[in-house]
mmCIF file of the N, C-alpha and C atoms, coordinates in Angstrom:
data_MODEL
# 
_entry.id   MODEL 
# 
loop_
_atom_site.group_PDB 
_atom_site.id 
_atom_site.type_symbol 
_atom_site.label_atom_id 
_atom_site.label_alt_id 
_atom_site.label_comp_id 
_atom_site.label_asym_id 
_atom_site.label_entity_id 
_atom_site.label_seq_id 
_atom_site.pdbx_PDB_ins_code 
_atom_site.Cartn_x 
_atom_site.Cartn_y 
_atom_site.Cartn_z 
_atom_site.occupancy 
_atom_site.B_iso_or_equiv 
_atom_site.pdbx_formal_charge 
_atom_site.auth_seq_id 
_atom_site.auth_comp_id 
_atom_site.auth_asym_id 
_atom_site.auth_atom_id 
_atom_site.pdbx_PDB_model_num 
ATOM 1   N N  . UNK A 1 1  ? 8.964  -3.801  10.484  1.00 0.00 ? 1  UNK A N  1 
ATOM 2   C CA . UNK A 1 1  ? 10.353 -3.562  10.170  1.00 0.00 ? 1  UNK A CA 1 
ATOM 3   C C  . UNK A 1 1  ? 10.968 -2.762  11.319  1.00 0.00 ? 1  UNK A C  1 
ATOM 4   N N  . UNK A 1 2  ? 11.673 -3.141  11.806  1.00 0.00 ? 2  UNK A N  1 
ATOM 5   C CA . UNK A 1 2  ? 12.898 -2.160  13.070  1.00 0.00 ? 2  UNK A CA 1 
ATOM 6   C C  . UNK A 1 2  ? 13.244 -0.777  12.609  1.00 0.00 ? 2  UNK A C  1 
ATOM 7   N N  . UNK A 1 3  ? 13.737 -0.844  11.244  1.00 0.00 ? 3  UNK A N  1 
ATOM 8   C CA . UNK A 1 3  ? 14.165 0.722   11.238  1.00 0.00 ? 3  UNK A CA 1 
ATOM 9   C C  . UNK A 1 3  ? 13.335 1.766   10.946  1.00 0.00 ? 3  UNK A C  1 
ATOM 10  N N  . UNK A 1 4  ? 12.045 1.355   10.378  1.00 0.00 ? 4  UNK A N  1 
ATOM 11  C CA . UNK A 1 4  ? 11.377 2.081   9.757   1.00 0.00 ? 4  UNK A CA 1 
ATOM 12  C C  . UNK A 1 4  ? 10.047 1.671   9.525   1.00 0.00 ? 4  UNK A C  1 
ATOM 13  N N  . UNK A 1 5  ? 8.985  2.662   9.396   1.00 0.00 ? 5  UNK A N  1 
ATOM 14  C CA . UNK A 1 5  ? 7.232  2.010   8.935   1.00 0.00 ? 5  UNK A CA 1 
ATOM 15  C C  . UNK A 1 5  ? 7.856  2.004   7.486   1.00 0.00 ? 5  UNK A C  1 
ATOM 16  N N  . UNK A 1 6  ? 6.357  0.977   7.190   1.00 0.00 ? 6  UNK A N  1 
ATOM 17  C CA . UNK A 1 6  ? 6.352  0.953   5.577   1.00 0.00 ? 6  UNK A CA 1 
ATOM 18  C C  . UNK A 1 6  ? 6.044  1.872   5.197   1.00 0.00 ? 6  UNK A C  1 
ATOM 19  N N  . UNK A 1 7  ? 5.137  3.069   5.694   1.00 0.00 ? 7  UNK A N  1 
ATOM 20  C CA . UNK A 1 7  ? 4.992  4.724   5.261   1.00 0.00 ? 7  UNK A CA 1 
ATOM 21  C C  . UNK A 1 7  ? 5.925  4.968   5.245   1.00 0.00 ? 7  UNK A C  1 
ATOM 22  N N  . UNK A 1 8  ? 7.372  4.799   5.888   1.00 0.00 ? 8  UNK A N  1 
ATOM 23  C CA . UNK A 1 8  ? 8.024  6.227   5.586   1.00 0.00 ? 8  UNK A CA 1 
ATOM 24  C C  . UNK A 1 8  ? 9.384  5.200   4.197   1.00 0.00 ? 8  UNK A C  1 
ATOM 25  N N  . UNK A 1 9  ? 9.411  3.956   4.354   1.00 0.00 ? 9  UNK A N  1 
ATOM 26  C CA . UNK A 1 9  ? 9.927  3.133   3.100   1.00 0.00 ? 9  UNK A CA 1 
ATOM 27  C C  . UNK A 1 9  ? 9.176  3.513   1.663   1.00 0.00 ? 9  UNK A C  1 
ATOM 28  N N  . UNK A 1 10 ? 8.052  3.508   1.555   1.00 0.00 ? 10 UNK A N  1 
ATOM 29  C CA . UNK A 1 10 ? 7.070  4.091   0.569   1.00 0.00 ? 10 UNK A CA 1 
ATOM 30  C C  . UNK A 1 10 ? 7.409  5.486   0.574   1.00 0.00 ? 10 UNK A C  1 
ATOM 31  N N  . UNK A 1 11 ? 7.404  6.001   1.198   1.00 0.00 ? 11 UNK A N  1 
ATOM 32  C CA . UNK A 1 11 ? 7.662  7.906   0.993   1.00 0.00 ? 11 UNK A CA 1 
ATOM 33  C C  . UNK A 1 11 ? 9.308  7.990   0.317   1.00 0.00 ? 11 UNK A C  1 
ATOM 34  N N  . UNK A 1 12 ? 10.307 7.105   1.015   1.00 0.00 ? 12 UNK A N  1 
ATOM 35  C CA . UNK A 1 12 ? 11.964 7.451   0.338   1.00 0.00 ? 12 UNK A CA 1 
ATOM 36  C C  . UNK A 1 12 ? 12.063 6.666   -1.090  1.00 0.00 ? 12 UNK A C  1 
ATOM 37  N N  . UNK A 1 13 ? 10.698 5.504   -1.183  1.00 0.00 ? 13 UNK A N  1 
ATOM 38  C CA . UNK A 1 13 ? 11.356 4.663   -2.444  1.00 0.00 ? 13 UNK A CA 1 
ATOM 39  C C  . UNK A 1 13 ? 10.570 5.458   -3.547  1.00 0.00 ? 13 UNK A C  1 
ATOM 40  N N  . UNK A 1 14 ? 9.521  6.231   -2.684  1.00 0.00 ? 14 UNK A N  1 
ATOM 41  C CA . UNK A 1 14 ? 8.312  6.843   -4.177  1.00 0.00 ? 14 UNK A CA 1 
ATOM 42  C C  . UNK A 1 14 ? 9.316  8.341   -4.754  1.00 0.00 ? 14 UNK A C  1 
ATOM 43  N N  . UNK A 1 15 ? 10.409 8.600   -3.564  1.00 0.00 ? 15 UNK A N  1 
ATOM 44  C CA . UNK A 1 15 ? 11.014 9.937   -4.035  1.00 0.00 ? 15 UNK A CA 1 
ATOM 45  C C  . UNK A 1 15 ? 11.915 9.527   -5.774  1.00 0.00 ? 15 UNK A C  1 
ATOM 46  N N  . UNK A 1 16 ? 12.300 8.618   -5.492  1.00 0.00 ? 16 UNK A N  1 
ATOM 47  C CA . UNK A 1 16 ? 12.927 8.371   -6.710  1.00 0.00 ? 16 UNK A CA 1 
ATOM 48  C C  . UNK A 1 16 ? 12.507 7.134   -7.604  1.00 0.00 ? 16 UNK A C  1 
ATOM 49  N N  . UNK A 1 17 ? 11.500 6.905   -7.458  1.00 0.00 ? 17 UNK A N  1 
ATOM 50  C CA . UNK A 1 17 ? 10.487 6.049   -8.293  1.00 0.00 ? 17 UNK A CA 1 
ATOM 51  C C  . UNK A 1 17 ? 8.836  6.784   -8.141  1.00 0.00 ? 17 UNK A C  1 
ATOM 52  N N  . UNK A 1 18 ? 8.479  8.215   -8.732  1.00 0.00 ? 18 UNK A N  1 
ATOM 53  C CA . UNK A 1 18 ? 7.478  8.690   -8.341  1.00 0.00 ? 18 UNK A CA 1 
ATOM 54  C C  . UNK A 1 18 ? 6.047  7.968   -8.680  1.00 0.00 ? 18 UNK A C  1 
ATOM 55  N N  . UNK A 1 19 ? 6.268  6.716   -9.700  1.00 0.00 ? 19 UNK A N  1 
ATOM 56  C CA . UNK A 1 19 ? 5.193  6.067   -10.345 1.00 0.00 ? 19 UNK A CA 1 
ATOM 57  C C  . UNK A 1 19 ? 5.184  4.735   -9.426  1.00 0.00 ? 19 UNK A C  1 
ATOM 58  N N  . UNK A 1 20 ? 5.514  4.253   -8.661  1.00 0.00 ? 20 UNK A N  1 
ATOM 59  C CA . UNK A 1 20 ? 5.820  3.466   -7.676  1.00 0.00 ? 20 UNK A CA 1 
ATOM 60  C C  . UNK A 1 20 ? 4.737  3.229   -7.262  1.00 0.00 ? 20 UNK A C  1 
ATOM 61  N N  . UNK A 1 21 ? 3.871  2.291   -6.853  1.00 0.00 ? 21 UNK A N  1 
ATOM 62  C CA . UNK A 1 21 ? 2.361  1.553   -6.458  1.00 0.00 ? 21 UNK A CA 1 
ATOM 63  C C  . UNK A 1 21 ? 2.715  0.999   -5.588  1.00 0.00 ? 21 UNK A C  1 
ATOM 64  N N  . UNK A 1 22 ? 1.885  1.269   -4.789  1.00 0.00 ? 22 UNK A N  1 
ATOM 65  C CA . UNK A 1 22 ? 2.227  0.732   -3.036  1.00 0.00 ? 22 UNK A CA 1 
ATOM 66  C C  . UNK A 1 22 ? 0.885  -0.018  -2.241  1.00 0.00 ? 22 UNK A C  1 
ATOM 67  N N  . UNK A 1 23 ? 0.679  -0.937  -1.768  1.00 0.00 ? 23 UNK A N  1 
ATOM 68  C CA . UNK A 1 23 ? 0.102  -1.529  -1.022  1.00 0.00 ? 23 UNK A CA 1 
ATOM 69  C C  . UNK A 1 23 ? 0.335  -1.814  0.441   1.00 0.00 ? 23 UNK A C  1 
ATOM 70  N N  . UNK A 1 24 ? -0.290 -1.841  1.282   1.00 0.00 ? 24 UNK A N  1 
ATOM 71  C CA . UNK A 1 24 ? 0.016  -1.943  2.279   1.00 0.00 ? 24 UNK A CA 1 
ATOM 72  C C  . UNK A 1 24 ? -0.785 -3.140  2.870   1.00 0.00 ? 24 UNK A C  1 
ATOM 73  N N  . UNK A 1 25 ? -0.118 -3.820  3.928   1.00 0.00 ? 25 UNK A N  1 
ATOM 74  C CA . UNK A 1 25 ? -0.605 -4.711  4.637   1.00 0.00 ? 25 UNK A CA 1 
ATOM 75  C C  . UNK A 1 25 ? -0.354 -5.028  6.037   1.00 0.00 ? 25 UNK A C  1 
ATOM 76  N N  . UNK A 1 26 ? -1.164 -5.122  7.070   1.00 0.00 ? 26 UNK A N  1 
ATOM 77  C CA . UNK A 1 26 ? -1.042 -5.430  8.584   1.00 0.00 ? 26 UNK A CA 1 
ATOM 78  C C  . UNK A 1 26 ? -1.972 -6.198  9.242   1.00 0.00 ? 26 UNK A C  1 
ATOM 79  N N  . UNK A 1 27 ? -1.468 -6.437  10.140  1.00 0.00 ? 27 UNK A N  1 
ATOM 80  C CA . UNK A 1 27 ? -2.602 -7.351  11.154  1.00 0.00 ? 27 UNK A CA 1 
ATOM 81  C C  . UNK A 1 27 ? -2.987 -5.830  11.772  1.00 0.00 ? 27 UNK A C  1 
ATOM 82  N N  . UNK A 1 28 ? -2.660 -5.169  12.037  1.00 0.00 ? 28 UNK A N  1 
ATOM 83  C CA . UNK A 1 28 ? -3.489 -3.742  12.361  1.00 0.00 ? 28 UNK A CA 1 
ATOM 84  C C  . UNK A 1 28 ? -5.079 -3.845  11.527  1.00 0.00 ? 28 UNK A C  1 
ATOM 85  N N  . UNK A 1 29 ? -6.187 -3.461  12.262  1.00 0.00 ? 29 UNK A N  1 
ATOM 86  C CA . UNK A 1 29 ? -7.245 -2.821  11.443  1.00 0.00 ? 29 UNK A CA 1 
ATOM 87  C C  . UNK A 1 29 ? -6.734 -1.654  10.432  1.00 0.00 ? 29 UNK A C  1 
ATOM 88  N N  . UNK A 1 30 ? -7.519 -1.475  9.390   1.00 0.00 ? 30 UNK A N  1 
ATOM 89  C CA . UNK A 1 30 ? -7.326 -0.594  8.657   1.00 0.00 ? 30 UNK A CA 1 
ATOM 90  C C  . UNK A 1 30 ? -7.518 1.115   9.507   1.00 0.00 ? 30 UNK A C  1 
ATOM 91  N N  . UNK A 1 31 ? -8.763 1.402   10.431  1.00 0.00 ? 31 UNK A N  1 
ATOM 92  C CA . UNK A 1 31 ? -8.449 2.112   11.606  1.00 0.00 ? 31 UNK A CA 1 
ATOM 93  C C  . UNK A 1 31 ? -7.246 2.601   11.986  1.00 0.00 ? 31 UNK A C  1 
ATOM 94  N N  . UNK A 1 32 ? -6.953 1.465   12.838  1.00 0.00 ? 32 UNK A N  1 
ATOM 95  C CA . UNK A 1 32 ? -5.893 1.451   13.341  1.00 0.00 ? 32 UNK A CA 1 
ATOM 96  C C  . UNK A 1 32 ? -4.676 2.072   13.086  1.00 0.00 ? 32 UNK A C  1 
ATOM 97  N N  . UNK A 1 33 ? -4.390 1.701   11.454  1.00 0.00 ? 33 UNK A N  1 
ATOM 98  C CA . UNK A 1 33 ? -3.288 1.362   10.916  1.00 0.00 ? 33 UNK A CA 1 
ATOM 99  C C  . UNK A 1 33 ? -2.967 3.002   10.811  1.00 0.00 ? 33 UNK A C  1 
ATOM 100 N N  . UNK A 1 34 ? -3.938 3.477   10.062  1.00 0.00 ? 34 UNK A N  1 
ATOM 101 C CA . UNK A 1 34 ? -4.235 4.868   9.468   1.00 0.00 ? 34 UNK A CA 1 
ATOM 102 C C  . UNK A 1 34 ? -4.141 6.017   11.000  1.00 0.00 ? 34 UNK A C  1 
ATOM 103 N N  . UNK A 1 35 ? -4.911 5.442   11.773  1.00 0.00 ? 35 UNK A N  1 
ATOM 104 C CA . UNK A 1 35 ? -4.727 6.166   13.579  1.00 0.00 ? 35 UNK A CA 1 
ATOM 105 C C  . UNK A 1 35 ? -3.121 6.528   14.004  1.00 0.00 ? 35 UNK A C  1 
ATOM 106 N N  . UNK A 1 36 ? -2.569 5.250   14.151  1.00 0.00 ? 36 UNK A N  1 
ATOM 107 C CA . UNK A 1 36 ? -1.035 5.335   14.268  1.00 0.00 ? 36 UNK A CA 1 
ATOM 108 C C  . UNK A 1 36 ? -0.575 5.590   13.028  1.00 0.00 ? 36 UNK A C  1 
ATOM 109 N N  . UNK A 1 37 ? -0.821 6.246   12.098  1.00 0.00 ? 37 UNK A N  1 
ATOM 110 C CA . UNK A 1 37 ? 0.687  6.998   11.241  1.00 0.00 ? 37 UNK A CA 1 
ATOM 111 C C  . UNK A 1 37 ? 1.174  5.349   10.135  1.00 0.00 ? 37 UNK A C  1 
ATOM 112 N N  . UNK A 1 38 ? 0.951  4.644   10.430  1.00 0.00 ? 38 UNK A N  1 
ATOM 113 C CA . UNK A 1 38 ? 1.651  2.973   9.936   1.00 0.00 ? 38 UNK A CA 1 
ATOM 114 C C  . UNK A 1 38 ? 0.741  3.476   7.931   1.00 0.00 ? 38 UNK A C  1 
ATOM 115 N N  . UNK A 1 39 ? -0.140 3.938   7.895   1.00 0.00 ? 39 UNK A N  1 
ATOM 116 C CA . UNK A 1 39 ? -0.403 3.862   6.312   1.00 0.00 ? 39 UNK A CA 1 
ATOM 117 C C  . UNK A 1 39 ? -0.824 5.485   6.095   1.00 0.00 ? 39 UNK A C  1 
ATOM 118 N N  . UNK A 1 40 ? -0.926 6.316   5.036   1.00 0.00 ? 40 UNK A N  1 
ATOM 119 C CA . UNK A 1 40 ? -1.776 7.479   4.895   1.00 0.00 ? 40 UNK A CA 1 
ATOM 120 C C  . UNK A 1 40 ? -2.955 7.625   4.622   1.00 0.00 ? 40 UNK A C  1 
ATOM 121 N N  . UNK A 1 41 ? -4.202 8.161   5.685   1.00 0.00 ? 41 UNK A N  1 
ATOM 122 C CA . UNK A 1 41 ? -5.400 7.904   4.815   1.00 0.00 ? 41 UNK A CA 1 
ATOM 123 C C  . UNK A 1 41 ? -5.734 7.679   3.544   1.00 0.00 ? 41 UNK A C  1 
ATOM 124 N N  . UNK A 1 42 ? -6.624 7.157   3.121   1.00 0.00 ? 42 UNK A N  1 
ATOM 125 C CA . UNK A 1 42 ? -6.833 6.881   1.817   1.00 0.00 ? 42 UNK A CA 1 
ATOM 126 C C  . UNK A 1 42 ? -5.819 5.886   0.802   1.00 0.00 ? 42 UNK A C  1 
ATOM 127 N N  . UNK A 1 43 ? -4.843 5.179   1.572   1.00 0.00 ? 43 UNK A N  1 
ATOM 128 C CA . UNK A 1 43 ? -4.129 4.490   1.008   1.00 0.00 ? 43 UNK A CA 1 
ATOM 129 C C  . UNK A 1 43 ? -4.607 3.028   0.787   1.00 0.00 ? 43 UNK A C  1 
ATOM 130 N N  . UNK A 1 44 ? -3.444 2.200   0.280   1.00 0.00 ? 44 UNK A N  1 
ATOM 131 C CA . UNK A 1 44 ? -4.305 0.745   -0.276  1.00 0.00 ? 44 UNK A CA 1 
ATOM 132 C C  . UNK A 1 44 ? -3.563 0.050   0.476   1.00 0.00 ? 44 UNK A C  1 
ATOM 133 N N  . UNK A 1 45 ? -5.049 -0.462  1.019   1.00 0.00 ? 45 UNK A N  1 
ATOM 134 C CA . UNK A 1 45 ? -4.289 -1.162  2.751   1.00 0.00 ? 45 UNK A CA 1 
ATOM 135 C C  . UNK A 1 45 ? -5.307 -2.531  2.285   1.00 0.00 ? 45 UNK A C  1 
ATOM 136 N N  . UNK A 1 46 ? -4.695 -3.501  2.965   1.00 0.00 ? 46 UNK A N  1 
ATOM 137 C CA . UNK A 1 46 ? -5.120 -5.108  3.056   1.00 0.00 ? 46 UNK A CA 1 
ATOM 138 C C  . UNK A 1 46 ? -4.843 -5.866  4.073   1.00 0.00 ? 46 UNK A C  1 
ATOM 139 N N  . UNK A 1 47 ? -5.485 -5.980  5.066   1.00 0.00 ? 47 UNK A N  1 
ATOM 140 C CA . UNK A 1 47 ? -5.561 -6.343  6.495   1.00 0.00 ? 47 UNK A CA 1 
ATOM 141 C C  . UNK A 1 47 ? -5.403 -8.051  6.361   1.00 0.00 ? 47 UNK A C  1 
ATOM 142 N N  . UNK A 1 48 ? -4.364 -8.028  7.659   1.00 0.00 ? 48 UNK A N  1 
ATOM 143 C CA . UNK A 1 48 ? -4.755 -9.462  7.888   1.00 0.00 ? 48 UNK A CA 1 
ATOM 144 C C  . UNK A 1 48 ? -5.116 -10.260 8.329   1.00 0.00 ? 48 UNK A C  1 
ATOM 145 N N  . UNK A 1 49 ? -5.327 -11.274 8.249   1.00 0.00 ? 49 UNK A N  1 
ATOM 146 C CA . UNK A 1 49 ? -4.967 -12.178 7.357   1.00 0.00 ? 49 UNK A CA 1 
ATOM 147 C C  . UNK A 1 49 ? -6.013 -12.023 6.321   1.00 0.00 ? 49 UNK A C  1 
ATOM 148 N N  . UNK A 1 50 ? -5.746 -12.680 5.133   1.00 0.00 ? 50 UNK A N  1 
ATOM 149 C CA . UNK A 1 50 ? -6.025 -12.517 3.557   1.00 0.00 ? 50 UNK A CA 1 
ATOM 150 C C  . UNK A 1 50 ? -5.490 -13.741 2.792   1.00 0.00 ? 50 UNK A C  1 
ATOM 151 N N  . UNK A 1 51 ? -6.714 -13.787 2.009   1.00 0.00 ? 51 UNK A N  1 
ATOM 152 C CA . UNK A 1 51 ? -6.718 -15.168 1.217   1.00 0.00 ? 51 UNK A CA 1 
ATOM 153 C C  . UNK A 1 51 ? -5.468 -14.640 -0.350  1.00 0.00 ? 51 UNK A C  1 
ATOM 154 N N  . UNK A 1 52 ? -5.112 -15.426 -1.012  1.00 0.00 ? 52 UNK A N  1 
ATOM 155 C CA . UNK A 1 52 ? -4.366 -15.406 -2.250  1.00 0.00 ? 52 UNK A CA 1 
ATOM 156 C C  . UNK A 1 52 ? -4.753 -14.549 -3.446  1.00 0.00 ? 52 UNK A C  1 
ATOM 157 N N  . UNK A 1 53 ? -6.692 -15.435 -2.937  1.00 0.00 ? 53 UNK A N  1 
ATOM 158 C CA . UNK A 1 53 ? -7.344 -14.462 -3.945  1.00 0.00 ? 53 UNK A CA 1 
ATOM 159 C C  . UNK A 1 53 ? -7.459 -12.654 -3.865  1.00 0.00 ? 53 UNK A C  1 
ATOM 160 N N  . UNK A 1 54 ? -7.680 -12.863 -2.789  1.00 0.00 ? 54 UNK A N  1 
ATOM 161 C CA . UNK A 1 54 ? -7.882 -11.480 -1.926  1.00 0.00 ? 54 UNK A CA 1 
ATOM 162 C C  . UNK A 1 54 ? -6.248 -10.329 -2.219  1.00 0.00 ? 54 UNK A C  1 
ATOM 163 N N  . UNK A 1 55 ? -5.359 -11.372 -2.404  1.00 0.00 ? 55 UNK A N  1 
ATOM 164 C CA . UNK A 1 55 ? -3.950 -10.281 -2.269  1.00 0.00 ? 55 UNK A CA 1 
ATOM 165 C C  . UNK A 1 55 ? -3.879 -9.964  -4.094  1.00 0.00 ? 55 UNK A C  1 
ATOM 166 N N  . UNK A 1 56 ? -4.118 -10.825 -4.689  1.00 0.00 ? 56 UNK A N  1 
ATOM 167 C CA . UNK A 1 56 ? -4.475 -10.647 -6.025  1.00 0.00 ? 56 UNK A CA 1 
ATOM 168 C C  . UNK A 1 56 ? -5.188 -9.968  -6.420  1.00 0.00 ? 56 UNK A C  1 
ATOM 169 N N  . UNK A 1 57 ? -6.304 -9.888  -5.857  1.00 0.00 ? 57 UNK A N  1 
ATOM 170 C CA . UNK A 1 57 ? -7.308 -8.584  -6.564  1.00 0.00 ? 57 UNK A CA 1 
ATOM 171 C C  . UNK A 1 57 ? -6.823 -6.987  -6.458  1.00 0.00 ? 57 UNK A C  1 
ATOM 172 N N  . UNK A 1 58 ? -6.158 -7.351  -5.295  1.00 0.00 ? 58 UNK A N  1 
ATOM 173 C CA . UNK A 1 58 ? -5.844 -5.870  -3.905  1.00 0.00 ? 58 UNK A CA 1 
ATOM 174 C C  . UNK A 1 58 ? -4.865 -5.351  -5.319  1.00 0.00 ? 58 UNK A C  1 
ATOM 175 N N  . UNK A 1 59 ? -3.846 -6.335  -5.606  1.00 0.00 ? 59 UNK A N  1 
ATOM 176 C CA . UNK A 1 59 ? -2.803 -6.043  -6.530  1.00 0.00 ? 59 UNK A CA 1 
ATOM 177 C C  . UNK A 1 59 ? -2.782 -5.452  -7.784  1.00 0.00 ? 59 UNK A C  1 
ATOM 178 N N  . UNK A 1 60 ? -4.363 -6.555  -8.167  1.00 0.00 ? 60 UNK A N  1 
ATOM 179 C CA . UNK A 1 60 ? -5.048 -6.225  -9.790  1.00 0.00 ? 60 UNK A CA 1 
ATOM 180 C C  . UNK A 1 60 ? -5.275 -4.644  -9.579  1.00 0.00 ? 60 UNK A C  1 
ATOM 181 N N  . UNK A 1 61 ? -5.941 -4.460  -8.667  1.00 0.00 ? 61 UNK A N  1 
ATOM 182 C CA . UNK A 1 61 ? -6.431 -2.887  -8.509  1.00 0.00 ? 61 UNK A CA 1 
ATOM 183 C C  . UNK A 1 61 ? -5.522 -2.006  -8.264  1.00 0.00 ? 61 UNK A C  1 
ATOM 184 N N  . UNK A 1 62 ? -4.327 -2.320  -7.571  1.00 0.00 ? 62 UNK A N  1 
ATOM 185 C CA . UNK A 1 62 ? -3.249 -1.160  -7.855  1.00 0.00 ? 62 UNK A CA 1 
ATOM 186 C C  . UNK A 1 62 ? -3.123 -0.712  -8.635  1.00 0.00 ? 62 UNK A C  1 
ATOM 187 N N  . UNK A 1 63 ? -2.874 -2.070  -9.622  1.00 0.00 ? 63 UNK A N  1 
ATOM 188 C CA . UNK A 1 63 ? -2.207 -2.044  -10.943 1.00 0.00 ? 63 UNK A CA 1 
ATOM 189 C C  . UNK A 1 63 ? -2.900 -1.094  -11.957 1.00 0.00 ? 63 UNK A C  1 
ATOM 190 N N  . UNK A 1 64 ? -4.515 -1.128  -11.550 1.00 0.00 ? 64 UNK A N  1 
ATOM 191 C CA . UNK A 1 64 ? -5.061 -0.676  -12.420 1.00 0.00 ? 64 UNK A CA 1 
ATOM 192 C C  . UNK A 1 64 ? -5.667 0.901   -12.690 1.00 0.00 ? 64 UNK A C  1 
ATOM 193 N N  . UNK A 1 65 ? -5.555 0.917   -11.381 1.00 0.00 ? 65 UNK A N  1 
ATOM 194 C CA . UNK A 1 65 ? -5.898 2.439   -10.840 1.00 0.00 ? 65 UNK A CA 1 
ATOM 195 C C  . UNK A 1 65 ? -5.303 4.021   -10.959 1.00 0.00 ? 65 UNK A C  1 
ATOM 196 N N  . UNK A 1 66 ? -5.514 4.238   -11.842 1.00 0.00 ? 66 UNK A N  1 
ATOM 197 C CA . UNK A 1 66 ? -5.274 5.644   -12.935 1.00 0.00 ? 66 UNK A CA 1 
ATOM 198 C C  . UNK A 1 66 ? -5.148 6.510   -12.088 1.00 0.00 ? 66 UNK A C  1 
ATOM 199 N N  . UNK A 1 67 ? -5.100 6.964   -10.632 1.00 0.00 ? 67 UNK A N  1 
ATOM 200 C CA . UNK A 1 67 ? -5.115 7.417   -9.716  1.00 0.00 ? 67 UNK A CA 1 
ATOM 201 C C  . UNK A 1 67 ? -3.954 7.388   -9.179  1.00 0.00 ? 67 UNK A C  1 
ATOM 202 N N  . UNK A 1 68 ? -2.897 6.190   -9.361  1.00 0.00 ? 68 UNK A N  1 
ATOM 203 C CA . UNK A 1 68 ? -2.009 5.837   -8.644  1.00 0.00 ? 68 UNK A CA 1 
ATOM 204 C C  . UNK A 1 68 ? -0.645 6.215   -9.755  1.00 0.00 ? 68 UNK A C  1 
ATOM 205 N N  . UNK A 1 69 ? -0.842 6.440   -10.784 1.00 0.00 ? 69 UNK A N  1 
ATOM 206 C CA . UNK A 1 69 ? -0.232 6.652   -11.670 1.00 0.00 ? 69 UNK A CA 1 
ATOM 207 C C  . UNK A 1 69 ? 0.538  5.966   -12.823 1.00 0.00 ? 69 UNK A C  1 
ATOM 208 N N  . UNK A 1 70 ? 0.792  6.203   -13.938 1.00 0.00 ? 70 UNK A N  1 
ATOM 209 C CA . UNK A 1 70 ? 1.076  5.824   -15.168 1.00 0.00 ? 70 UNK A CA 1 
ATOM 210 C C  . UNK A 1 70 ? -0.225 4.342   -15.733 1.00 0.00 ? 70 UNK A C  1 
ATOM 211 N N  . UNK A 1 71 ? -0.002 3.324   -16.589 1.00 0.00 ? 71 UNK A N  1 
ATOM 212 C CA . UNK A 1 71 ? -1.018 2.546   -17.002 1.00 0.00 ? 71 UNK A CA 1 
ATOM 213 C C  . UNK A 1 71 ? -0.921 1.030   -16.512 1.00 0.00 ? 71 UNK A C  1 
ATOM 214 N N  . UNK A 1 72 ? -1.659 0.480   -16.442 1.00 0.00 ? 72 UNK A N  1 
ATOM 215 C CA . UNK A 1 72 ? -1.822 -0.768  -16.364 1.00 0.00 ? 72 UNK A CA 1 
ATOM 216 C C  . UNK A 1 72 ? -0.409 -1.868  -16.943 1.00 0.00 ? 72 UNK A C  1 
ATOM 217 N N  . UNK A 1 73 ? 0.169  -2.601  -16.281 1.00 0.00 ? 73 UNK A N  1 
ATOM 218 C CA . UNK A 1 73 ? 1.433  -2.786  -16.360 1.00 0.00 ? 73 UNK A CA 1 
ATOM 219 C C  . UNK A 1 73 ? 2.528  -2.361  -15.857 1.00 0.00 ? 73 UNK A C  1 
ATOM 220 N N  . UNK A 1 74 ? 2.771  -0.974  -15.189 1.00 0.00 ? 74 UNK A N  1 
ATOM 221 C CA . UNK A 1 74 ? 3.394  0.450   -14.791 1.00 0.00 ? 74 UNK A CA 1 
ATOM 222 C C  . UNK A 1 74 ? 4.011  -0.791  -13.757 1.00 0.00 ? 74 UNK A C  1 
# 
């Protein structure tokens, strides 16, 4: 995106959606991505390229992850 990383789009959209589930994705290594500032350690990153199945699971597990906040469906 030109104006902005998806870190810092995720940081202004989570201010006023604090339950907000975020995934991330790049042709960057996950390394990489996390090196340059582009995701926050420990975030949910999915490198690319990636199969359908693969973006689906990544998703299932957002979704599901009690960690990320509120329940399954959220």
């Amino acid at each position: 995106m030109p104006e902005m990383s998806g870190r810092e789009l995720a940081a202004r959209l989570k201010k006023n959606h604090p339950l907000l589930r975020v995934l991330f994705t790049s042709g960057y290594p996950a390394g990489a991505a996390v090196g340059n500032g582009l995701i926050e350690a420990g975030g949910r990153f999915l490198p690319k390229p990636y199969t359908v199945e693969a973006l689906a699971r990544a998703i299932r597990e957002v979704l599901d992850d009690p960690a990320e906040g509120g329940s399954r469906g959220t």
